[in-house]
MILUM-839615 format. One record per residue (C-alpha): x, y, z; residue number from 1. Coordinates in steps of 0.2 Angstrom, whole numbers, plus 2048, in hexadecimal, padded with zeros to 3 digits. Example, Ala and Ser with C-alpha at 12.3 -4.5 7.8 and 13.67 -1.06 7.14 Angstrom:
MILUM-839615
<site><X>83E</X><Y>7EA</Y><Z>827</Z><num>1</num></site>
<site><X>844</X><Y>7FB</Y><Z>824</Z><num>2</num></site>
end
This chain:
MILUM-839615
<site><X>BB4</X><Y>BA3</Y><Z>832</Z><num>1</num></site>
<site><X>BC1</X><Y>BAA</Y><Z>826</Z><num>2</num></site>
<site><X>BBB</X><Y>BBF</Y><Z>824</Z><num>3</num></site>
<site><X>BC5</X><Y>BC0</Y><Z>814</Z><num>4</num></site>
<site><X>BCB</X><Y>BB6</Y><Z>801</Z><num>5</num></site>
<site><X>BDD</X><Y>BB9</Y><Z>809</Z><num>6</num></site>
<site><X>BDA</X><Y>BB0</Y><Z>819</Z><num>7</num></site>
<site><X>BCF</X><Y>BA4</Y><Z>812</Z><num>8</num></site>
<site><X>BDD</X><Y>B9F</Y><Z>804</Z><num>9</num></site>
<site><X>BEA</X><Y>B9E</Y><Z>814</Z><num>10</num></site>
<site><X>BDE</X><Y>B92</Y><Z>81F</Z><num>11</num></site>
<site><X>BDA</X><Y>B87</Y><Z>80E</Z><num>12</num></site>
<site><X>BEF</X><Y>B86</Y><Z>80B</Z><num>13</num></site>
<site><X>BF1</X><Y>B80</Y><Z>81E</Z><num>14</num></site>
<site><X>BE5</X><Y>B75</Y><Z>81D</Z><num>15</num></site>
<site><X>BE9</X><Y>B6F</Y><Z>80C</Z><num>16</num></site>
<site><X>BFA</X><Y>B6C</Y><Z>811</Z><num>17</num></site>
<site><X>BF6</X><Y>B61</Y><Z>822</Z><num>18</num></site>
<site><X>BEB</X><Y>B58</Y><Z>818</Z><num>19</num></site>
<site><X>BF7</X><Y>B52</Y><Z>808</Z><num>20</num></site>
<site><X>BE8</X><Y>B58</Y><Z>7FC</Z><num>21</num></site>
<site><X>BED</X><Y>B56</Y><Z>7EA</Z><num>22</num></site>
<site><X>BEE</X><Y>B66</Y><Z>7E0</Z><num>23</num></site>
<site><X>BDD</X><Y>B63</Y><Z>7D9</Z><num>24</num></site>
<site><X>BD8</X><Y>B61</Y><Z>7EA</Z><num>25</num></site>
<site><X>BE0</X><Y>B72</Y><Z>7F0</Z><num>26</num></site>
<site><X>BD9</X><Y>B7A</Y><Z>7DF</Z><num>27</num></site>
<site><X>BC8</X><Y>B77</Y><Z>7E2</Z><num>28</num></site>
<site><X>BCA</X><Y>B7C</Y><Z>7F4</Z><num>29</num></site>
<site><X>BD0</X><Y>B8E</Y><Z>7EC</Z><num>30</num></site>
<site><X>BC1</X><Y>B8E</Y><Z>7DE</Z><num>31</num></site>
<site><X>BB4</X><Y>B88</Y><Z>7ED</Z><num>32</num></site>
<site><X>BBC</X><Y>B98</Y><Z>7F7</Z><num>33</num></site>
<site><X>BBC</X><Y>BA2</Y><Z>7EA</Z><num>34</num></site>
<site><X>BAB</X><Y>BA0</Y><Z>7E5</Z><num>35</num></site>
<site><X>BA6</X><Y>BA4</Y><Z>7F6</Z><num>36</num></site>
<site><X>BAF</X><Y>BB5</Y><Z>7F6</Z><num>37</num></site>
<site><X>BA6</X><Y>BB9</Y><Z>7E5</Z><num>38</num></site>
<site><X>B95</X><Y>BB6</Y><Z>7E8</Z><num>39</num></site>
<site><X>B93</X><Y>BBC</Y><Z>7FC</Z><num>40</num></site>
<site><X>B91</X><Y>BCF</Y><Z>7F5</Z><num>41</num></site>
<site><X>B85</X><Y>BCD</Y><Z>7E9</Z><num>42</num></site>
<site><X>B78</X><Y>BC7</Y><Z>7F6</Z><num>43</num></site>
<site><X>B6E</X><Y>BCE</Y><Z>806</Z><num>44</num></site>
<site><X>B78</X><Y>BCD</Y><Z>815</Z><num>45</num></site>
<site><X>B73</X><Y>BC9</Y><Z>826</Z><num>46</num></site>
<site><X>B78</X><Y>BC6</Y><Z>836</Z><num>47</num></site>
<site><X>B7C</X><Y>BB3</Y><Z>839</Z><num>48</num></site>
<site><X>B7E</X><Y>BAA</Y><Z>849</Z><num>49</num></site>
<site><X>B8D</X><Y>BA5</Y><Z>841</Z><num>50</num></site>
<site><X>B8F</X><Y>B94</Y><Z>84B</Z><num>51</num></site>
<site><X>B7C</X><Y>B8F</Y><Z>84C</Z><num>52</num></site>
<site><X>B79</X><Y>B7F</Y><Z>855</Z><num>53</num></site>
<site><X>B6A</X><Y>B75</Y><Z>85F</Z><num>54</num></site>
<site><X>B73</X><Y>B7C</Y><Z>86E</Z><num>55</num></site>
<site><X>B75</X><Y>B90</Y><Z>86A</Z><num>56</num></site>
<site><X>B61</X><Y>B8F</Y><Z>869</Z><num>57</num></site>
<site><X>B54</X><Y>B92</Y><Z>878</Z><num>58</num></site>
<site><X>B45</X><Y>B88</Y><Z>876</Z><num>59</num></site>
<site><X>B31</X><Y>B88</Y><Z>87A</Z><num>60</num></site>
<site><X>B29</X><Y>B7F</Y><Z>86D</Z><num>61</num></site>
<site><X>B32</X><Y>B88</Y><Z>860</Z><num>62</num></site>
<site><X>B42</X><Y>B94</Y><Z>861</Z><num>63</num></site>
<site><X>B40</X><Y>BA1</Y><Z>86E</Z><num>64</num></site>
<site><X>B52</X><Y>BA9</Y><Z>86E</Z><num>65</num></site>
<site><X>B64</X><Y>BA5</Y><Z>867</Z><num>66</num></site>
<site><X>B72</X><Y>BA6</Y><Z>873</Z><num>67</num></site>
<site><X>B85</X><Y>BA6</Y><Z>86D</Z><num>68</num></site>
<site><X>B8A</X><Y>BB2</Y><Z>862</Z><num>69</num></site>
<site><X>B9C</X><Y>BB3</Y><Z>863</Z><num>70</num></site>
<site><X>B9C</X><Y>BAD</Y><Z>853</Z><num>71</num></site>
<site><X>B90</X><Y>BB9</Y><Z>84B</Z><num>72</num></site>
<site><X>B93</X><Y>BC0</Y><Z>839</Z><num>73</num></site>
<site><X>B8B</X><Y>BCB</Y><Z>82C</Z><num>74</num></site>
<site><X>B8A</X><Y>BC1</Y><Z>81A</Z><num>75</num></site>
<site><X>B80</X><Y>BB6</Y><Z>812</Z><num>76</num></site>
<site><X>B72</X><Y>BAB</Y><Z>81B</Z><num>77</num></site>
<site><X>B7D</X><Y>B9E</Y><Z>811</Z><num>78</num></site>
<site><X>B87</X><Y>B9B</Y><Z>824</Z><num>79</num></site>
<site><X>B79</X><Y>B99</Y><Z>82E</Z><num>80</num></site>
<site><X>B72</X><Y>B8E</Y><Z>822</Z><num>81</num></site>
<site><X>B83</X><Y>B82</Y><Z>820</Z><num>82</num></site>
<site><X>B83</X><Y>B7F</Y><Z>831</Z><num>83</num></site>
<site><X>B72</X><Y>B7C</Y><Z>832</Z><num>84</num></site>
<site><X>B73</X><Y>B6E</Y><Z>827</Z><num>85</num></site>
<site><X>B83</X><Y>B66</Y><Z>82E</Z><num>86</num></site>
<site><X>B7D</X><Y>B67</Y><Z>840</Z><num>87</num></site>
<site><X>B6F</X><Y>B5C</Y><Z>83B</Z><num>88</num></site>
<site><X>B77</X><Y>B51</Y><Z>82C</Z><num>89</num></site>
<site><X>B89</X><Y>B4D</Y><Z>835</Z><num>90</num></site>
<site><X>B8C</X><Y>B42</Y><Z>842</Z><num>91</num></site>
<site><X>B98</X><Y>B46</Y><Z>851</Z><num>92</num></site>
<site><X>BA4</X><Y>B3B</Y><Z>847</Z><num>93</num></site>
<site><X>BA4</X><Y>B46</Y><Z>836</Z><num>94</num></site>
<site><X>B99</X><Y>B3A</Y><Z>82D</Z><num>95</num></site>
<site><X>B88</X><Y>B3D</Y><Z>823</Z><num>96</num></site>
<site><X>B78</X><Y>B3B</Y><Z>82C</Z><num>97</num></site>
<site><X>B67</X><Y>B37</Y><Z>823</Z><num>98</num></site>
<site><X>B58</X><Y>B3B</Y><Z>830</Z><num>99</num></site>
<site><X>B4A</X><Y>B46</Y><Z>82D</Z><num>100</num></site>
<site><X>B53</X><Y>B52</Y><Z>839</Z><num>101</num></site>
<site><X>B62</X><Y>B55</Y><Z>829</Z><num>102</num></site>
<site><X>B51</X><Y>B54</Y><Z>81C</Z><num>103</num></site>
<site><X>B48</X><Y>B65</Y><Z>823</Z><num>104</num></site>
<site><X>B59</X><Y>B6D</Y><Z>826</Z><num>105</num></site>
<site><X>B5D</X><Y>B68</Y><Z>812</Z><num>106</num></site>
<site><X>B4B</X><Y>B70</Y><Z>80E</Z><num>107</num></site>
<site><X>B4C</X><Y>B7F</Y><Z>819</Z><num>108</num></site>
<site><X>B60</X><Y>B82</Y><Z>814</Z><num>109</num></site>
<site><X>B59</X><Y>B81</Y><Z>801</Z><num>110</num></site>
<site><X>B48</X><Y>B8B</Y><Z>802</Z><num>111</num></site>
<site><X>B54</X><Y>B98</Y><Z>80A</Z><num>112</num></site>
<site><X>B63</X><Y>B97</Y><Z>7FD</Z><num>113</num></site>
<site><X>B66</X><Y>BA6</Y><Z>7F3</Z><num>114</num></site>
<site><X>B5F</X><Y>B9F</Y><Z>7E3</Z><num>115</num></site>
<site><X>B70</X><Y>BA6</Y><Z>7D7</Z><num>116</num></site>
<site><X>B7E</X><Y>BA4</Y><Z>7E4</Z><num>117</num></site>
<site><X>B77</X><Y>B9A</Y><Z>7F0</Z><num>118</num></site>
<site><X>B82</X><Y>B87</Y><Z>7ED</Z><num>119</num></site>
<site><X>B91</X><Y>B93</Y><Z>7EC</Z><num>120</num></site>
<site><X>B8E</X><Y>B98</Y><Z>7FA</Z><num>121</num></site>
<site><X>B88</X><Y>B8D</Y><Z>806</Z><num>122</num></site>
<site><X>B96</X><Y>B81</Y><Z>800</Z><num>123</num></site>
<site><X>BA4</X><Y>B90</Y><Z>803</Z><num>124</num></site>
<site><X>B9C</X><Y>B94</Y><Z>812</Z><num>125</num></site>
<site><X>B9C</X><Y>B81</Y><Z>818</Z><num>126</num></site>
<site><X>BB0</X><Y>B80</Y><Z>813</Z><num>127</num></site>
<site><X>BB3</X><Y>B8F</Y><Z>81C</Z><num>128</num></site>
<site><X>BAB</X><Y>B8B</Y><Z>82B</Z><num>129</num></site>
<site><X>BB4</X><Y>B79</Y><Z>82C</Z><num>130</num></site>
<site><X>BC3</X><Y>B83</Y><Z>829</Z><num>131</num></site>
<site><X>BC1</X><Y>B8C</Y><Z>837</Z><num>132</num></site>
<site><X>BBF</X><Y>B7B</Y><Z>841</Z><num>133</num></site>
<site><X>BCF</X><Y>B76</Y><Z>837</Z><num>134</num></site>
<site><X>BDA</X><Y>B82</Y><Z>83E</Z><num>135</num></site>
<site><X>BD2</X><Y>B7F</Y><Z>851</Z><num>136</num></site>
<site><X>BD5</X><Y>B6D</Y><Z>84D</Z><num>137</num></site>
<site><X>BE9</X><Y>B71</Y><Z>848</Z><num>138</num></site>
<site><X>BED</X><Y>B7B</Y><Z>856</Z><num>139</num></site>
<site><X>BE7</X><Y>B70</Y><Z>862</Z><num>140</num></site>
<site><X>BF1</X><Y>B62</Y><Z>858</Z><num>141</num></site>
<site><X>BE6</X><Y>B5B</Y><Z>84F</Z><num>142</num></site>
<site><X>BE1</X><Y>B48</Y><Z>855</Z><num>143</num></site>
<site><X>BD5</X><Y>B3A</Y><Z>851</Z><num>144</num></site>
<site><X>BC6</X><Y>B3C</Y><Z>85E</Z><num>145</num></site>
<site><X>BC1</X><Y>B4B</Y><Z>852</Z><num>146</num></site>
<site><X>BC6</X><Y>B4F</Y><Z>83F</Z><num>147</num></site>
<site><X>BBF</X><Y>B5D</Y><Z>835</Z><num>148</num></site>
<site><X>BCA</X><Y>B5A</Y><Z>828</Z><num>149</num></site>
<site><X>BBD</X><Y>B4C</Y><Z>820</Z><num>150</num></site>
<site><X>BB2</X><Y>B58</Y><Z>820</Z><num>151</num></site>
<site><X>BBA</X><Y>B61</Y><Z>817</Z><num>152</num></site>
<site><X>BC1</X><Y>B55</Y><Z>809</Z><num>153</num></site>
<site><X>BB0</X><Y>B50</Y><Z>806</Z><num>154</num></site>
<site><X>BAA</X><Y>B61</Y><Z>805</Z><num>155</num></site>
<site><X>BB5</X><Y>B66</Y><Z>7F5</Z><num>156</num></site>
<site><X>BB1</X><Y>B54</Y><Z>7EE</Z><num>157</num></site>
<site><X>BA6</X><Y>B57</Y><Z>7DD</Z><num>158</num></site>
<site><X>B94</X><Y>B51</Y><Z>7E7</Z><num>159</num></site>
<site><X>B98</X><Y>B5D</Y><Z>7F8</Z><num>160</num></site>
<site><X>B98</X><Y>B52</Y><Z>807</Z><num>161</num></site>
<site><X>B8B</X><Y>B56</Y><Z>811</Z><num>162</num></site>
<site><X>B83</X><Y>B65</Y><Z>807</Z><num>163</num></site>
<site><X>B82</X><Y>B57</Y><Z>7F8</Z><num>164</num></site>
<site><X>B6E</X><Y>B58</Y><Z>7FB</Z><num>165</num></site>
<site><X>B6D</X><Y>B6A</Y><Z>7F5</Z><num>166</num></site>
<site><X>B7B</X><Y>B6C</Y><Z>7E9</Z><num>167</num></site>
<site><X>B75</X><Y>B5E</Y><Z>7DD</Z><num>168</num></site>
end
């Protein structure tokens, strides 16, 4: 995940450009960064898995241990939560899921949310971690079996892809 509002602003400009966004497009990707960058000091922060998944968990009837944290970052719980929500809403092709799975990880993402910030920043925090998986995704040269660029768009759209359920 970009560490800082410079990176960040440099990641959203790659990814703006491979992508054709519109300036509207590119502007709401800065306001959506920004706005991150703003609000993460102003609340508690914890250690996040940083990359939380199904898989990066031990399980005996509930959650045991987690595993794999090469990911692992202090900020808001804002990071965990976005990927918690996208693990369970988002289908291995990038679309939205509805299942009861993606509704408790809407209503544990929400009861957890700071109450002042928290849209601001799960939605940054979601935008960063996607791109992240942008730049993975140019490097390797991009290709159509997997495209976090959707992701993306829909995530500066006005109803926030994915995390639509707890920005409304």
């Amino acid at each position: 995940m970009p560490a800082t509002l410079g990176d960040a602003s440099a990641s959203a400009g790659r990814a703006g450009a491979a992508l054709g966004l519109s300036s509207a497009q590119r502007s709401r990707f800065h306001e959506i960064i920004e706005g991150y960058f703003r609000a993460a000091p102003m609340v508690e922060q914890v250690v996040d898995h940083g990359d939380l998944a199904l898989m990066s968990a031990l399980w005996d009837g509930e959650v045991v241990a987690l595993l794999d944290f090469e990911f692992a970052v202090l900020g808001p719980v804002e990071i965990d939560l976005c990927r918690l929500v996208y693990e369970a809403c988002v289908s291995e092709e990038g679309t939205y899921v509805d299942s009861e799975a993606g509704a408790a990880a809407v209503e544990i993402a929400a009861r957890h949310m700071d109450p002042t910030h928290g849209r601001a920043l799960i939605r940054g925090a979601a935008v960063l971690d996607q791109l992240r998986d942008f730049d993975i995704w140019l490097t390797q040269g991009g290709g159509e079996d997997w495209n976090p660029g959707r992701l993306l768009t829909d995530l500066i759209d006005d109803e926030g892809g994915y995390l639509a359920p707890l920005l409304g």
